[in-house]
Structure formats: C-alpha cells, structure tokens
C-alpha positions as CSV (number, residue, x, y, z in Angstrom):
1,X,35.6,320.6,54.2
2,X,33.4,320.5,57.1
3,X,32.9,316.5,56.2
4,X,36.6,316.2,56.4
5,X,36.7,317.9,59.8
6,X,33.8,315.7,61.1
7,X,35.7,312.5,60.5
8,X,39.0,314.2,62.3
9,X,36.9,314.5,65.2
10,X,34.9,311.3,65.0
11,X,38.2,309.0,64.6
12,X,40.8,311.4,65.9
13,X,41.1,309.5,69.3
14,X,41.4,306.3,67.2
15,X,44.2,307.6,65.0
16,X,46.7,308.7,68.3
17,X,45.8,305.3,69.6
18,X,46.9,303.7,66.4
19,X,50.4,305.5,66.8
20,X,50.7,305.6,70.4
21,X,50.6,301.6,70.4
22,X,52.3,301.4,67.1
23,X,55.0,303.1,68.8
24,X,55.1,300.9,71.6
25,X,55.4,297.9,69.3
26,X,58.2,299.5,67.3
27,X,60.3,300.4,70.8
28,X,60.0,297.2,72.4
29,X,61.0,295.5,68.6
30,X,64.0,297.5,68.8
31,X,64.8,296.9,72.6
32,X,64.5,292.5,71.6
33,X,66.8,293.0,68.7
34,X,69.3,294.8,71.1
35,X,68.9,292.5,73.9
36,X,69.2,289.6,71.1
37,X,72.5,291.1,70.4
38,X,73.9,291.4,73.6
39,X,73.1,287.9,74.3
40,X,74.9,286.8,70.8
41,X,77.9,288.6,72.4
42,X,78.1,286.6,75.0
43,X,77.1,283.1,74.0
44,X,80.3,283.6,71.3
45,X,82.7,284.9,74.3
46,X,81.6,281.8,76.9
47,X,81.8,279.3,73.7
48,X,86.0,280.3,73.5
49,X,86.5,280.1,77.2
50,X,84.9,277.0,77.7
51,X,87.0,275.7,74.6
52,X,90.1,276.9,76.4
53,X,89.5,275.9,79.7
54,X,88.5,272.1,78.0
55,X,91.5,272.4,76.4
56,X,93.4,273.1,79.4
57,X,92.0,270.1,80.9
58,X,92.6,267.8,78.5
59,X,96.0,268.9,77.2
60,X,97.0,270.4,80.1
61,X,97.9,273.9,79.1
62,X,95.5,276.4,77.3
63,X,95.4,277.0,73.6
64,X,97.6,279.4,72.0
65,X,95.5,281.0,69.9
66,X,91.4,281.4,68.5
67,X,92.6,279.0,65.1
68,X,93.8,276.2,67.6
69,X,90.4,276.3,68.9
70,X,88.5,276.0,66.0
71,X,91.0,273.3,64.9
72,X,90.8,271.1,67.4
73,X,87.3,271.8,69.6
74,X,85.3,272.6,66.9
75,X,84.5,276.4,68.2
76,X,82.5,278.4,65.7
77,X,81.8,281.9,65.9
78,X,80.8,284.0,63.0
79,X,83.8,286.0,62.1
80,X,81.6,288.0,59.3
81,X,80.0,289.6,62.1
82,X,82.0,289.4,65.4
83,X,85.9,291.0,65.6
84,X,87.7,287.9,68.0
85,X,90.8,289.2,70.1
86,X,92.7,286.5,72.0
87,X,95.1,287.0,74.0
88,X,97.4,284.9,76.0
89,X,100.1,285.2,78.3
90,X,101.3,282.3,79.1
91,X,100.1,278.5,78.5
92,X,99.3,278.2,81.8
93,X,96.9,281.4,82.4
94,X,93.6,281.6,81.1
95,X,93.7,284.0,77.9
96,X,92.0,287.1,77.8
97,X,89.1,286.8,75.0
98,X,87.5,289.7,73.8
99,X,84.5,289.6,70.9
100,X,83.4,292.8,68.9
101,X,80.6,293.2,66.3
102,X,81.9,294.5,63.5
C-alpha cells in the first residue's frame, strides 16, 4: 500500500501532464476536423457558382438547374455527403446555391 502511494506521489505530476497535453492534442484534432469541414463546405458551394457564372458566360444565360452543371461543366460534389439546393429565378440572375452536410 504504502509502495503504491510512493509511486502516486513520485509520477503523479507526470500522469496530469500526460492528460493535460493529451487533451490538448485531442481539442485541437477536433477543432482541424471542424475547420476541415467548413472549408469542404465551401470549396463545394464556390465550385457551382463558378460553374454557373462560366456558364453564363459562355451560353449566355445561367444554368437551370445543379444536373445541367454536372452535365455539361463537369461539376462534382459528393452528394453522399452534402444536401445541394439550387435555386434560380430567372436565366438571367445568378441562382441562389445552398450546400448542407447531410
């Protein structure tokens, strides 16, 4: 008992350390993933504008919908994993695009 005690004291200090940073590695882990994420968000939300606003330069009007994008400017988002909204009002304004993780 009093053995077990000793080494309590003797590497107590070391063990809170241990945690303490192991805990720092695990929040800034997590905060990465989320920022990671985030950015995923919007690298899939600028790739459907830009495809609409090349198609409006080229063709002259903007698409009419996500499926004419990925038919004709080769736009490829992972639809497993992000919920796509677009929305247009008219061929002539720019459509309002939207992307959700599912």
């Amino acid at each position: 008992m009093k053995k077990s005690l000793g080494i309590i004291k003797e590497y107590g200090l070391s063990f809170c350390l241990f945690f303490v940073v192991g805990g720092f590695i695990f929040f800034g882990l997590h905060q990465t993933k989320m920022v990671q994420e985030q950015e995923a968000l919007r690298i899939a939300k600028e790739s459907i504008m830009n495809g609409a606003i090349r198609c409006y330069a080229l063709e002259g009007v903007y698409p009419p919908s996500y499926e004419y994008l990925k038919e004709n400017y080769g736009i490829q988002i992972d639809e497993e994993k992000y919920a796509i909204f677009y929305d247009i009002f008219a061929s002539n304004m720019m459509p309002d695009v939207t992307v959700i993780e599912k």
